[in-house]
C-alpha positions in Angstrom: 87.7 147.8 187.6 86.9 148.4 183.7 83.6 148.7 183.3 83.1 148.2 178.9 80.1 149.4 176.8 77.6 146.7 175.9 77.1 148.2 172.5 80.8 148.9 171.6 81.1 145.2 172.9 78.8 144.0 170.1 80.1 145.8 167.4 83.8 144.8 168.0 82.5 141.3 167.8 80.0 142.4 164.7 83.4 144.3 162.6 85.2 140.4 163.7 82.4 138.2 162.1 81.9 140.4 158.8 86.0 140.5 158.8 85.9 136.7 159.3 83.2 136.0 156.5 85.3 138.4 154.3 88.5 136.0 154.4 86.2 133.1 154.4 85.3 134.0 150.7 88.1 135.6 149.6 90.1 132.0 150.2 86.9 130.4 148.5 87.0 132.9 145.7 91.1 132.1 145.2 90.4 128.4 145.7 90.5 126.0 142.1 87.0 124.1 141.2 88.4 121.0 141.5 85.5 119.1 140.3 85.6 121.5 136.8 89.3 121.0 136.6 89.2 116.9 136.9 86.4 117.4 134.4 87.7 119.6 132.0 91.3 118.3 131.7 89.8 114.4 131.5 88.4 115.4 128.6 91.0 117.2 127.2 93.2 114.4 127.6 90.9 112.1 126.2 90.4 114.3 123.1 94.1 114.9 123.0 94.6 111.2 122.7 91.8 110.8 120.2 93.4 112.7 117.7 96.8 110.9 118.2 96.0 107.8 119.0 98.1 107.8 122.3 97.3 105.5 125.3 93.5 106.4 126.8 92.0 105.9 124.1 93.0 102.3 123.4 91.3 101.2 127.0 88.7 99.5 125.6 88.8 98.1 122.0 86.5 96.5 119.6 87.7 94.0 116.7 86.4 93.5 113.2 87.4 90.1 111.5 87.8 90.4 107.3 87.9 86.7 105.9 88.2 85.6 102.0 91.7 85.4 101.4 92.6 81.6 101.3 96.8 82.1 102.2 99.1 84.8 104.1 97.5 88.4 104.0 101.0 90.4 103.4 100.2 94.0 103.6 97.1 95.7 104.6 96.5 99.7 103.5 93.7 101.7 104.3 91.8 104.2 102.0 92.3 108.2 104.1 88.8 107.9 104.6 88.8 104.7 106.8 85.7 103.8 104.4 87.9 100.9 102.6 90.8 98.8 102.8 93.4 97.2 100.7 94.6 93.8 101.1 97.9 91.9 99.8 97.7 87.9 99.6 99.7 85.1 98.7 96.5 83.3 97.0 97.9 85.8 94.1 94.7 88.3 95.0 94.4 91.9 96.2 91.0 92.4 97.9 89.4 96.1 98.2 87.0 95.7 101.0 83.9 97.5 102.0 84.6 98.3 105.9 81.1 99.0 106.4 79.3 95.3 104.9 82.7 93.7 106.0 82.8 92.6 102.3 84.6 93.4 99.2 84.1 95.8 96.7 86.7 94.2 94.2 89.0 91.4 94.0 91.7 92.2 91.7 93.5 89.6 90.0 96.3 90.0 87.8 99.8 89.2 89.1 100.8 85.6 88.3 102.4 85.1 91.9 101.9 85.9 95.6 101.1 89.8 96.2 103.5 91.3 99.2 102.5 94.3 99.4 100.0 97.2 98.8 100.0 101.0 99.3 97.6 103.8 98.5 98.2 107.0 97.5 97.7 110.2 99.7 94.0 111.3 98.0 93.1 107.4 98.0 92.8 107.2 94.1 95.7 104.7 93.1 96.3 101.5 94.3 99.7 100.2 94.3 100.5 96.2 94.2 104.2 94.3 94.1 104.3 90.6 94.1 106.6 88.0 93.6 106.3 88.0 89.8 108.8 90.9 90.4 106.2 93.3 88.9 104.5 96.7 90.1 100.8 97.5 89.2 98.8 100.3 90.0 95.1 100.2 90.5 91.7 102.4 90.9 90.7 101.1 93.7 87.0 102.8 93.2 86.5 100.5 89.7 89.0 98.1 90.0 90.6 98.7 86.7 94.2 97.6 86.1 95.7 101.1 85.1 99.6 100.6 84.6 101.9 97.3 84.9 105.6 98.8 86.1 108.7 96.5 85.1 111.9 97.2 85.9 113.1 94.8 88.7 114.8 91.7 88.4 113.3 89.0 91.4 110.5 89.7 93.9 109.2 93.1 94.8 108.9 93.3 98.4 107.3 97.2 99.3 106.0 99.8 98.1 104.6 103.3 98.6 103.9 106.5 97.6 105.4 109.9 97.2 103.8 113.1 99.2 103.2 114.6 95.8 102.0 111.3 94.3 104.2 112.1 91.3 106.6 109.4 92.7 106.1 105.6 93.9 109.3 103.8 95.6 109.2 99.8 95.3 112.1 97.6 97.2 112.9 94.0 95.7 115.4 91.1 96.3 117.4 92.4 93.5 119.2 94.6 96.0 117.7 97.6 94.5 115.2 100.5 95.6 113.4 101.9 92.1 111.8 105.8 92.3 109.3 105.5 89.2 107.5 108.3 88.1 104.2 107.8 87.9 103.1 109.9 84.5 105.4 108.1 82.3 106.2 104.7 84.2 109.5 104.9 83.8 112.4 104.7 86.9 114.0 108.1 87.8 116.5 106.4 90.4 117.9 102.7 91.2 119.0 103.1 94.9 121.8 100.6 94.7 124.1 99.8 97.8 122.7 97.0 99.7 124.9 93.7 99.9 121.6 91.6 100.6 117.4 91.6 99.6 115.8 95.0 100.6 112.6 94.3 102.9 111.1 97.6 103.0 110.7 101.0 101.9 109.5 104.1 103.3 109.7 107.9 102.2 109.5 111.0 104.4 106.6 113.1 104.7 108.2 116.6 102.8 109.0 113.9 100.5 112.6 114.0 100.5 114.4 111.0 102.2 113.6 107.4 101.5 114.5 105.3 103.6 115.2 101.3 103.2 116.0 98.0 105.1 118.0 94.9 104.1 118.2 91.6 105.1 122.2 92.7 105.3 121.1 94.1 108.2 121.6 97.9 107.7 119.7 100.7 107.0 120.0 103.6 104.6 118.4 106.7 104.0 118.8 108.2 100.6 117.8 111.5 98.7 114.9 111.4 96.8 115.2 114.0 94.4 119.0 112.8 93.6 119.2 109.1 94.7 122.1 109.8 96.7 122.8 107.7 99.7 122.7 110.2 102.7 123.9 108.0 105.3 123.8 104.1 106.6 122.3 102.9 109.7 123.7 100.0 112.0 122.5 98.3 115.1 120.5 95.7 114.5 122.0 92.1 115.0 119.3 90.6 112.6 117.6 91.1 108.9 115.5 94.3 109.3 111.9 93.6 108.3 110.1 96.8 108.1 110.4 100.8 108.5 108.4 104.2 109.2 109.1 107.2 109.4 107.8 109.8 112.0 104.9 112.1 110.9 107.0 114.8 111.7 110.1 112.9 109.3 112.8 113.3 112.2 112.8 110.4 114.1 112.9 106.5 111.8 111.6 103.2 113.5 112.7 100.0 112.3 111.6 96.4 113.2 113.6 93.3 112.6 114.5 89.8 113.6 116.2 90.3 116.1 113.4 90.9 118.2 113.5 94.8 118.9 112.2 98.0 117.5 114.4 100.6 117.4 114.1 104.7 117.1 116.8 106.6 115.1 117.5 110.6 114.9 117.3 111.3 110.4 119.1 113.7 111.2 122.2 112.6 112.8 121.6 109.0 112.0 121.7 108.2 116.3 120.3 105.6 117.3 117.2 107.0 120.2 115.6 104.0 121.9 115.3 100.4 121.7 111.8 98.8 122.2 112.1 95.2 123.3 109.0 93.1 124.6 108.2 91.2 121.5 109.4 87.2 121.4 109.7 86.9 117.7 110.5 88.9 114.7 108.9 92.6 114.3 107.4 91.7 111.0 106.0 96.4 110.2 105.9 99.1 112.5 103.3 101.8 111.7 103.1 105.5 113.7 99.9 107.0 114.1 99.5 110.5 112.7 100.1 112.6 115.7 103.5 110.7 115.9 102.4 109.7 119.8 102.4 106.5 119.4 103.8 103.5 117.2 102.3 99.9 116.5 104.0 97.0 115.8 103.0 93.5 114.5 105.0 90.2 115.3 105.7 87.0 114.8 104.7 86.2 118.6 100.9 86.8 116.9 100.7 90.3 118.9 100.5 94.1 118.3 102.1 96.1 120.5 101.1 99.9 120.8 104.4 102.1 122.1 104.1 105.7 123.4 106.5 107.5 121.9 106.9 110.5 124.5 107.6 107.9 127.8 108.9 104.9 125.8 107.4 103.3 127.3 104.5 100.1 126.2 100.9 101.1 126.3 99.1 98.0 125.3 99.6 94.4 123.7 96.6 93.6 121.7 96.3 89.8 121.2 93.8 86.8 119.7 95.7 86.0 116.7 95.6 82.8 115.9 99.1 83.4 113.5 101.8 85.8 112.7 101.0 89.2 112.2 102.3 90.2 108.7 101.3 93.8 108.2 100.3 96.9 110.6 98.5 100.2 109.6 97.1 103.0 111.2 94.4 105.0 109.9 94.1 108.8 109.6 92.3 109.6 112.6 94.5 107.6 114.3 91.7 105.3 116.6 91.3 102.9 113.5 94.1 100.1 113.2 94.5 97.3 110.7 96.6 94.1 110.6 96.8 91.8 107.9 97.5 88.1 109.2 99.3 84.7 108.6 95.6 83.1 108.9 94.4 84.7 105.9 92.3 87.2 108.1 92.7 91.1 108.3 91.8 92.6 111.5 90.5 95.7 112.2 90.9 97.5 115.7 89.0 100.4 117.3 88.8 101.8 120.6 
């Protein structure tokens, strides 16, 4: 028989327990915090989305209704401030509204026909107007003072906007044409000339050197802006194409048109990326926010839809229209949208 020591007993069983404990801790020690984790990376997603407008921040969203136009609001802009906003309507009026009283600081009236569309420039200084009396004018939006009247095309100006550098302003009419005008002198540094049909919309890259424009023919072509030269001509659309952006980053194009869909195209190569279908009616503008995450669009159907770029995939339709939507912008900070409406109302959306 084996007789064992009391004592050495207990401290074999006192060396397990410490060496028990020991582990014990050391697999705590090595375990995450999950409750910090969840925490932490909530938030950065959330603040991740903030700044580029991507999907959770649009859970929840809150609507402002702007009302004194008395036909069609075109084209909607808004000031890099969020502070004001620009409106376009076919009662012959541009609006600068106060986003803060909901009312406007000045209603400009000088064109002799319906304005289509309006554009501000990068430090929120000009205004730029076009309007069916086939005429550019360019604003101060802080005093309302007409500054400059631009002539050059021969029907209805259709788009505009503004150079990087705001030495530049590109305007698209029904005269086939796309002017570059520079904006010292007044006069036009290139006629883009190539379209067979009306050119809907105009947009410029953000290093300033491709223009892009859409035709009722519909095709779309990207030029350079420094030369004029057509770079390349983009097909795929069965329908007029209505409205263009380009990509914060300037590589990738979206176009909208009446055919429904909203496609994605590589500047680059001129491949065509994705196809966004969903809407039931034309794609009247498309609009990326500034982290290039997501992309707006505006329809005929009287919704906006808000895409995420990265899974292609729909985040959200935002609806309560009670007409088309004409116009689509997205602010600088990217949780402030804008649409301007067949109802005569401009709409302003925050999450």
């Amino acid at each position: 028989m084996i007789h064992h020591n009391p004592a050495s007993i207990s401290n074999r069983l006192l060396v397990r327990t410490l060496f028990s404990s020991l582990v014990l801790i050391m697999v705590m020690a090595c375990q995450p915090k999950q409750a910090e984790q969840t925490t932490t990376g909530t938030a950065n997603v959330t603040e991740s989305a903030t700044e580029s407008g991507a999907a959770s921040s649009w859970g929840d969203v809150k609507v402002q209704s702007l009302q004194g136009h008395t036909g069609k609001v075109w084209s909607v802009a808004l000031s890099p401030d969020q502070q004001t906003l620009a409106s376009a309507g076919n009662d012959k009026t541009i609006k600068v509204w106060n986003l803060q009283t909901e009312q406007p600081n000045h209603v400009l009236q000088a064109h002799q026909d319906a304005v289509l569309s309006v554009a501000l420039s990068p430090d929120g200084q000009t205004l730029a107007s076009t309007s069916k009396d086939k005429l550019v004018k360019l604003w101060s939006p802080q005093t309302g003072e007409l500054k400059q009247t631009l002539q050059g095309h021969t029907k209805i100006v259709r788009s505009i906007v503004f150079a990087p550098d705001q030495k530049r302003l590109v305007s698209s009419s029904w005269d086939k044409t796309a002017k570059v005008w520079d904006l010292e002198t007044g006069k036009v540094l290139h006629t883009l000339s190539g379209h067979q049909m009306g050119i809907f919309a105009v947009a410029i890259s953000a290093d300033g050197q491709t223009i892009a424009t859409v035709s009722r023919d519909k095709t779309i072509k990207l030029w350079n802006a420094q030369t004029g030269e057509l770079l390349r001509t983009l097909t795929g659309h069965t329908d007029s194409v209505r409205c263009v952006a380009f990509s914060p980053a300037g590589g990738t194009l979206a176009t909208g048109s009446n055919d429904k869909t909203i496609k994605l195209w590589d500047v680059n190569t001129g491949q065509l990326l994705h196809t966004f279908t969903g809407h039931t009616d034309l794609v009247n503008s498309v609009a990326f926010g500034p982290g290039g995450t997501m992309l707006v669009s505006g329809s005929q159907d009287q919704t906006l839809k808000l895409w995420d770029m990265n899974a292609k995939t729909l985040i959200r339709t935002l609806q309560g229209q009670s007409g088309a939507i004409e116009s689509v912008t997205v602010g600088s900070s990217g949780r402030m949208l804008a649409s301007g409406n067949e109802d005569g109302t401009i709409k302003v959306w925050q999450p």
